[in-house]
C-alpha positions in Angstrom: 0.0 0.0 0.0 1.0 3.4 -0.9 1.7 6.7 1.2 -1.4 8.2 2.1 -1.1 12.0 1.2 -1.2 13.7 4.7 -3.7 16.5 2.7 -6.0 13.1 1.8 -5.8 11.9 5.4 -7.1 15.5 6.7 -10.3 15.5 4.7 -10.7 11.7 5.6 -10.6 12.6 9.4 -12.5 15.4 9.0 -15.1 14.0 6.7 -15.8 11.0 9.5 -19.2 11.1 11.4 -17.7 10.1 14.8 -15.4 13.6 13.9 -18.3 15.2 13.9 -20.6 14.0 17.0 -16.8 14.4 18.9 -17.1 18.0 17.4 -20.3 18.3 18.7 -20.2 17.0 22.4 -16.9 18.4 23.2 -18.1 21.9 23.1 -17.4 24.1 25.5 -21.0 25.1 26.9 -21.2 27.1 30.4 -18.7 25.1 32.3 -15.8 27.5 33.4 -13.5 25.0 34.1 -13.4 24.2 30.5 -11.8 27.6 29.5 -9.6 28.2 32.9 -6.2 26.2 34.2 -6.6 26.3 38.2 -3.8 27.7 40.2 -2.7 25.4 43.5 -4.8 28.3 45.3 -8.0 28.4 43.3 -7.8 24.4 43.7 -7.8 25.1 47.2 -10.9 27.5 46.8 -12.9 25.4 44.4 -12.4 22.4 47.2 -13.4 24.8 49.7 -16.4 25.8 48.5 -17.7 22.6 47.6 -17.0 21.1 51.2 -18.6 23.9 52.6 -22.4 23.4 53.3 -23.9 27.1 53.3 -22.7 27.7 49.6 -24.7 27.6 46.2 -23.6 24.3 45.2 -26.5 23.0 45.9 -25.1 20.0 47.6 -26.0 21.1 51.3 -23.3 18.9 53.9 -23.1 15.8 51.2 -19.6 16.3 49.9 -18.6 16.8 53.8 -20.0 13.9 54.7 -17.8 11.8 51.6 -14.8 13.5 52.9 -15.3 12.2 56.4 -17.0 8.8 55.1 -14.3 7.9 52.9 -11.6 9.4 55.4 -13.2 7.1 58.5 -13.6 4.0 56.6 -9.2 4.3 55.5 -8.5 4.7 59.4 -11.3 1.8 60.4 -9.5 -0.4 57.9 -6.0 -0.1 59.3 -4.7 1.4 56.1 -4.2 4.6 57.3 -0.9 4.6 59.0 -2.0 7.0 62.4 -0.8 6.5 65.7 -3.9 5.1 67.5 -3.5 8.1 70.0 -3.4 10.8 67.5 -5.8 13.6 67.0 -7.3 12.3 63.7 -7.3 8.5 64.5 -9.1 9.7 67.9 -11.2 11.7 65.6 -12.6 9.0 63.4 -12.7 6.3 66.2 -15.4 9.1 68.0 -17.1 9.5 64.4 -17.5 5.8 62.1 -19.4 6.1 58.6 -22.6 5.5 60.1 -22.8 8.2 63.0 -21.2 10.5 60.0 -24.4 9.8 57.5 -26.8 10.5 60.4 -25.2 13.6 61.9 -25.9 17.0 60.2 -22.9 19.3 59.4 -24.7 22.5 58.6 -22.8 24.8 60.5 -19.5 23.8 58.9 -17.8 26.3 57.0 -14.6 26.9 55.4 -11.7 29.5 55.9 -8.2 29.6 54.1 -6.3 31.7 57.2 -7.7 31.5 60.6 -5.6 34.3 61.5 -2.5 32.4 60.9 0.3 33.5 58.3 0.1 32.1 55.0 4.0 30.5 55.5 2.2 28.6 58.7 -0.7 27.1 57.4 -2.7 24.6 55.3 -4.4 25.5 52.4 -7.5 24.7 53.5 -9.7 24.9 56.9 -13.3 23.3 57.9 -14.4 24.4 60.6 -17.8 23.0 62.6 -18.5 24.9 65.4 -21.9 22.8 66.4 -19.8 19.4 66.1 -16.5 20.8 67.3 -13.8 19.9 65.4 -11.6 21.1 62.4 -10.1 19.5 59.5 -6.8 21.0 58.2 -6.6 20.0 54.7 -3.0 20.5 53.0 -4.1 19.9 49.4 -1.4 18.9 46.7 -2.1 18.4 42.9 1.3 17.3 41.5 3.7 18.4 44.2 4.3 16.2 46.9 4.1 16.4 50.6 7.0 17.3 52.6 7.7 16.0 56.1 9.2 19.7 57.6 6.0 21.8 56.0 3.3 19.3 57.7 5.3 19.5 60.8 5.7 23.1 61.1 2.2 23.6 60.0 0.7 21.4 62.6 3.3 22.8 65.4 1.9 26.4 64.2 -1.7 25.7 64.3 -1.4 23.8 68.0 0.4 27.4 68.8 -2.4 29.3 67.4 -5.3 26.7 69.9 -3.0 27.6 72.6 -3.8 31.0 72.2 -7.8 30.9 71.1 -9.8 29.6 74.2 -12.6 29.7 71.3 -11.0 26.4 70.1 -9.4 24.5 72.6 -12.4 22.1 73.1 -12.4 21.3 69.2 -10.6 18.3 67.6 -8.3 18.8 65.5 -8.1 16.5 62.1 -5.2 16.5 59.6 -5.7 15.6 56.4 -3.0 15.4 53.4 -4.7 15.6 50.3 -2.9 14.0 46.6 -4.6 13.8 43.4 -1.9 11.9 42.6 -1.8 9.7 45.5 -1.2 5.9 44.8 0.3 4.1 47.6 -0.9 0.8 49.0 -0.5 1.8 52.5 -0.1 5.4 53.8 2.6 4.7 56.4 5.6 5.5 54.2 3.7 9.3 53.9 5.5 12.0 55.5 3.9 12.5 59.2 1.4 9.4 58.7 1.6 9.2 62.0 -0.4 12.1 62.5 -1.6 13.1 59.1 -3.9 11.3 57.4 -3.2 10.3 53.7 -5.7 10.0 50.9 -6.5 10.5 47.1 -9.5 12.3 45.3 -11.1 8.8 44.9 -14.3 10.1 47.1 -14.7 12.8 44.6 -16.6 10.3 42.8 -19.4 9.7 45.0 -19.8 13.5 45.4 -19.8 13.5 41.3 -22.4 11.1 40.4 -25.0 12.8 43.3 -24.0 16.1 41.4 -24.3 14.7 38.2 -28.3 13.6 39.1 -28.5 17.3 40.4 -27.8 18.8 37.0 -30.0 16.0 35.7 -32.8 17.5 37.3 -31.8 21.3 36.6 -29.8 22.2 39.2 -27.2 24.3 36.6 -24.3 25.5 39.8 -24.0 21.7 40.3 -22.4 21.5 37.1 -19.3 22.3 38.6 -19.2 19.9 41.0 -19.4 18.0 38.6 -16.4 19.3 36.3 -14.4 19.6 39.2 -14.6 16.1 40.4 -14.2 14.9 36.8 -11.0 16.4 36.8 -9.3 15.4 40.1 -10.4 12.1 40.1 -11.1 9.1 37.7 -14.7 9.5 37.7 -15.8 10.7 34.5 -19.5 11.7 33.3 -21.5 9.6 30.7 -20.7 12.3 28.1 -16.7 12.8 28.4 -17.0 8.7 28.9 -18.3 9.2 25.2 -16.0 11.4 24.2 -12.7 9.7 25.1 -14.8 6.2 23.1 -14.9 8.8 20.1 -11.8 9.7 20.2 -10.1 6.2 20.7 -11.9 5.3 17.7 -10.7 8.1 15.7 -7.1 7.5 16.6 -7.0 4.3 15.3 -8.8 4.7 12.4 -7.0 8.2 11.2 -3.5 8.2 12.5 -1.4 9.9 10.6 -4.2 12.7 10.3 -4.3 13.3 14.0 -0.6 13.2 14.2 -0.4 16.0 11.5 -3.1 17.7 13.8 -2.1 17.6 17.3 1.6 18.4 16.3 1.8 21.9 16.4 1.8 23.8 19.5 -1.1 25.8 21.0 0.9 28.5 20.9 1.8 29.1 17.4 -1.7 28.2 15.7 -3.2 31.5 15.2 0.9 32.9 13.4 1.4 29.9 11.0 -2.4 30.1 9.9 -1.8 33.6 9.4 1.3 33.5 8.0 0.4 30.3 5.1 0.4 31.5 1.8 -2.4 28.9 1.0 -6.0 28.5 3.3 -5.0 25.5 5.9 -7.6 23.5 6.6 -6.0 21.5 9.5 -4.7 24.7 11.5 -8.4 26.7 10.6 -10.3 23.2 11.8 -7.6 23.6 15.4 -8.7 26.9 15.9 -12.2 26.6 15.4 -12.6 23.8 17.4 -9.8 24.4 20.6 -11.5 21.4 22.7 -11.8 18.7 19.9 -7.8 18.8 19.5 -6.8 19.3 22.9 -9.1 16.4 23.8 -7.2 14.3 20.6 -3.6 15.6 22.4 -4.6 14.3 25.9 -5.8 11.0 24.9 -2.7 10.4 21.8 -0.4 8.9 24.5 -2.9 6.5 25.4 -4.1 5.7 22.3 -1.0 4.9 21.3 0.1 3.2 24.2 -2.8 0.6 23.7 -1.7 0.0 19.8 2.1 -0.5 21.1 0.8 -3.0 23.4 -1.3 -4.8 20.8 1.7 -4.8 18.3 4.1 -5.9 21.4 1.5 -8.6 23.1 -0.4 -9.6 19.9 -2.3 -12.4 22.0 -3.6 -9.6 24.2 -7.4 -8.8 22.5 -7.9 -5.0 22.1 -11.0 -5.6 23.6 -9.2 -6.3 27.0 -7.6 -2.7 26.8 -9.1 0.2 27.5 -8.0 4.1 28.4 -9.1 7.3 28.7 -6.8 10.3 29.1 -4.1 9.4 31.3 -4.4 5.9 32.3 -5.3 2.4 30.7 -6.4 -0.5 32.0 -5.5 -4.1 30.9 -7.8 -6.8 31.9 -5.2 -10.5 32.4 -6.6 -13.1 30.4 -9.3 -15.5 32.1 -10.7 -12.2 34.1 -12.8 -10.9 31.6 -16.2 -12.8 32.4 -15.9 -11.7 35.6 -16.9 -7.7 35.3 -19.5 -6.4 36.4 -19.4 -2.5 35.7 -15.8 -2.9 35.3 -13.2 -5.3 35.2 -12.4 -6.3 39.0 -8.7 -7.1 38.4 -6.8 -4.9 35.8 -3.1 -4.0 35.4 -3.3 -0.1 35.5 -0.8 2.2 33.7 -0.5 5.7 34.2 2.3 8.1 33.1 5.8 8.0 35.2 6.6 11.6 34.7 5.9 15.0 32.1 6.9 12.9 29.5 4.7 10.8 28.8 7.3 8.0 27.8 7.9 6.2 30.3 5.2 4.0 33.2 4.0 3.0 36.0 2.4 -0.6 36.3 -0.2 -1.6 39.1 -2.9 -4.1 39.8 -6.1 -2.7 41.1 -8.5 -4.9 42.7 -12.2 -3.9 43.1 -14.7 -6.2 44.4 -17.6 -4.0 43.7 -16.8 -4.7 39.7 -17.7 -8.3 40.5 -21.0 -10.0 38.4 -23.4 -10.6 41.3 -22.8 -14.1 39.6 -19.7 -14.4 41.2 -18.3 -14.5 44.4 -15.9 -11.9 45.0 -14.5 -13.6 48.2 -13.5 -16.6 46.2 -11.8 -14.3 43.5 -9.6 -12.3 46.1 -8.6 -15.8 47.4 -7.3 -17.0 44.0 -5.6 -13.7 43.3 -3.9 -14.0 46.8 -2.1 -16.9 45.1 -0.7 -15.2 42.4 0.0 -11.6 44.0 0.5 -12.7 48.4 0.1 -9.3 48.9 -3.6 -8.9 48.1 -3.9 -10.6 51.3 -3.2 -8.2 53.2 -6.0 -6.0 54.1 -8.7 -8.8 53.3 -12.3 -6.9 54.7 -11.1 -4.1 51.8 -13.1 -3.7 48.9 -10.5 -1.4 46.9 -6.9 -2.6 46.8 -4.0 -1.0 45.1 -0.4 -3.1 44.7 2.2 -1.3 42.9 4.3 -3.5 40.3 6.9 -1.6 39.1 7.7 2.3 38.3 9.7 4.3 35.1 9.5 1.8 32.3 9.8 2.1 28.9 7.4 0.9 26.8 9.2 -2.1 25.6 9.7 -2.9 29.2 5.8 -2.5 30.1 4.8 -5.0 27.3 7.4 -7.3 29.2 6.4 -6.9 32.5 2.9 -7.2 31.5 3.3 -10.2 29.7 4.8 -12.0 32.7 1.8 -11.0 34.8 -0.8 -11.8 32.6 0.6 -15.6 32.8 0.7 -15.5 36.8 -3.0 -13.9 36.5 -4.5 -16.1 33.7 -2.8 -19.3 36.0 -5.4 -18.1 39.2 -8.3 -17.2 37.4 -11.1 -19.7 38.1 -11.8 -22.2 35.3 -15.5 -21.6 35.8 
């Protein structure tokens, strides 16, 4: 087969139907977090204002109550890492999930100084004056926590009680937020011993409640909902669709979306300007900003999953699936057990900025299971292959980290060698 002319394989891509529904769900709309990149403070803000009950989110003391759900159920599990007389474990001993969703946290508001300076404190305050206690949130998105900052900051704030009689009968909760957080247990986490580790994982819960909200007209819900989309995995029926559209499209145009994503953001609007000839494929870029950054996030991906294929040709491609920033590979023998997802996949996300080289980890969720199935029974037969899913047995949600910075080549390899291990404990019937 010939060299398809680049010019041919623009009109092609931009000729296909699926191009055009992408085109037409990925507009931008009314949600500002489309057209805006967050600082670390407005994250902090944003956060904030959701967890606060009193704003026009529409959510009331719901989100809250995730927070504190999802935070009480890590320390009841014995994955948290606390000291058993710390503030926050004595916290979440005094408050399980179920006095949490039948307590009301209306009075709860939030505050980003509490008359402390802002080298001395946490990003982020809660405050419940009717409940008497205060979460200190130190919220990272990237950058990670360091062991001097939480100290000084909770040696500053214990300076600052000492001086308000207001809130020396409050307790005091410590909570080190990481959107990138991925560690099996939190006890190699700077100050676990007093700080309590988590992800944005019970974002979700807070975004599929919003996402019935907007269902039902409830427009400032909407960016709950963005929000949460973008801090956690969670993603909403139509950027689920999206990411399907544009999986399709990369394998079926990809030396057209190559040509497309190529040029920077930066020097679109110059080089259209400056071509002696109309440019379709820079005039399609700038009239449709969301459609190619949406085709730019997802490339790596995309192209991860072919690699794969080409590397692991036994591996289906219907085993494989991504969105922007992470793919999951269901082993072989696994498959017939999913439910709404896979319950065993190996997980790959980006090592660094690079995009080019990985992390590999197994993820475990017994909640994916086919009510056919007995989840129990699959958890035992994984222990066999992976001992340290046995650890931590009453969890539903398990994360084991494989193996970090590998190449691509490397991945295929590793992955290869796990699928075997997998395939060998997966139940016959």
């Amino acid at each position: 087969m010939g060299k398809i002319d680049p010019a041919a394989a623009i009109e092609h891509l931009l000729a296909d139907e699926d191009m055009v529904t992408l085109c037409e769900l990925q507009r931008t709309g009314d949600e500002v977090l489309d057209v805006i990149a967050l600082s670390e403070n407005q994250h902090s803000d944003i956060l904030g204002w959701m967890l606060d009950p009193r704003e026009g989110h529409g959510q009331g003391d719901q989100i809250l109550r995730d927070l504190l759900t999802a935070a009480s159920m890590k320390v009841a599990r014995g994955e948290s890492g606390l000291e058993k007389g710390s503030a926050t474990s004595r916290f979440f001993k005094a408050w399980p999930p179920s006095r949490i969703r039948t307590s009301g946290f209306g009075s709860a508001f939030y505050a980003r100084e509490l008359g402390m300076k802002a080298a001395e404190r946490v990003d982020l305050f809660v405050i419940d004056p009717q409940n008497k206690y205060i979460l200190l949130i130190e919220n990272k998105a990237g950058a990670a926590h360091r062991e001097a900052q939480l100290k000084l900051y909770r040696k500053c704030f214990d300076e600052m009680v000492d001086e308000n009689i207001h809130l020396r009968g409050y307790s005091h909760v410590f909570i080190a937020l990481d959107r990138d957080f991925d560690a099996e247990e939190s006890a190699g986490h700077p100050c676990s011993e007093s700080w309590l580790h988590m992800g944005y994982e019970w974002l979700k819960t807070s975004a599929g409640r919003a996402l019935l909200q907007v269902e039902r007209g409830n427009a400032a819900a909407k960016l709950v909902v963005g929000y949460c989309n973008r801090q956690s995995d969670w993603e909403a029926p139509q950027a689920k669709k999206c990411i399907e559209l544009a999986a399709i499209l990369h394998q079926r145009h990809p030396d057209a979306i190559r040509a497309l994503v190529e040029p920077s953001a930066g020097r679109i609007e110059k080089e259209w300007l400056g071509a002696k000839d109309p440019n379709p494929s820079l005039l399609f870029t700038l009239q449709n900003k969301g459609v190619v950054e949406l085709l730019r996030e997802t490339k790596g991906m995309a192209y991860v999953k072919t690699g794969l294929h080409r590397l692991l040709p036994k591996l289906p491609l219907s085993s494989i699936e991504h969105a922007r920033a992470w793919l999951d590979v269901c082993p072989t023998g696994w498959e017939r057990f999913r439910g709404a997802w896979w319950p065993l996949v190996m997980n790959i996300r980006y090592s660094d900025q690079t995009k080019t080289k990985f992390n590999l980890r197994l993820i475990w969720n017994a909640g994916w299971v086919d009510d056919d199935y007995d989840a129990q029974a699959l958890r035992s037969r994984l222990k066999e292959a992976e001992p340290r899913f046995g650890a931590f047995e009453d969890s539903q949600f398990r994360r084991v980290p494989i193996d970090k910075g590998l190449s691509l080549a490397e991945l295929a390899k590793e992955i290869e060698q796990l699928n075997v291990k997998l395939e060998a404990a997966a139940p016959s019937c």
